[in-house]
C-alpha positions in Angstrom: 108.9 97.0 103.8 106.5 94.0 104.2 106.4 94.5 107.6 105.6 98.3 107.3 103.1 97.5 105.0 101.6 95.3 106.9 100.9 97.6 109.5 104.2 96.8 111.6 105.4 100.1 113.3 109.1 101.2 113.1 108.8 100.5 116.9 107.3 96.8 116.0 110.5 95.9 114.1 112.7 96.9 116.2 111.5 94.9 119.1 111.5 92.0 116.6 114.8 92.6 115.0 117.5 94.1 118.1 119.6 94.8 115.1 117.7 96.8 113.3 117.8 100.7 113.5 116.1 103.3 112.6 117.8 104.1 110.5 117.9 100.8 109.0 114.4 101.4 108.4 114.7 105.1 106.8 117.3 103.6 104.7 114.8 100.7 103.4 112.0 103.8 102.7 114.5 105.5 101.1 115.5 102.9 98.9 111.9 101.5 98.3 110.4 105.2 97.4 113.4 105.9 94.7 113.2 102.2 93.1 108.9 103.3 92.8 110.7 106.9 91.1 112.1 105.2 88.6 109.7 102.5 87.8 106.1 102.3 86.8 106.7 98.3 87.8 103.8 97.2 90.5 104.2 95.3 93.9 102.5 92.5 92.2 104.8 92.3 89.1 107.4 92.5 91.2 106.3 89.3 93.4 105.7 87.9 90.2 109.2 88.0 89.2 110.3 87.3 92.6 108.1 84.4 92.4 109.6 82.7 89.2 105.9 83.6 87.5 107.7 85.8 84.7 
């Protein structure tokens, strides 16, 4: 998702990454978009936490 965000296309990363698919990708949106669903948690409180800052 960083790399989407980042302006990466799903093209991009899959030149970068030969083992990632497609589908890979839908699966990570998919995933991504129903964790946001059922969360009102930000990006940055989730780097936070990732980050050992809370």
């Amino acid at each position: 998702m960083e790399l989407l965000d980042g302006g990466r296309s799903e093209a991009d990363i899959i030149r970068m990454y030969s083992h990632i698919t497609p589908e890979d990708i839908r699966a990570c949106r998919d995933y991504a978009a129903t964790g946001a669903k059922l969360s009102n948690v930000t990006w940055e409180d989730i780097d936070a936490i990732m980050d050992g800052k809370r």
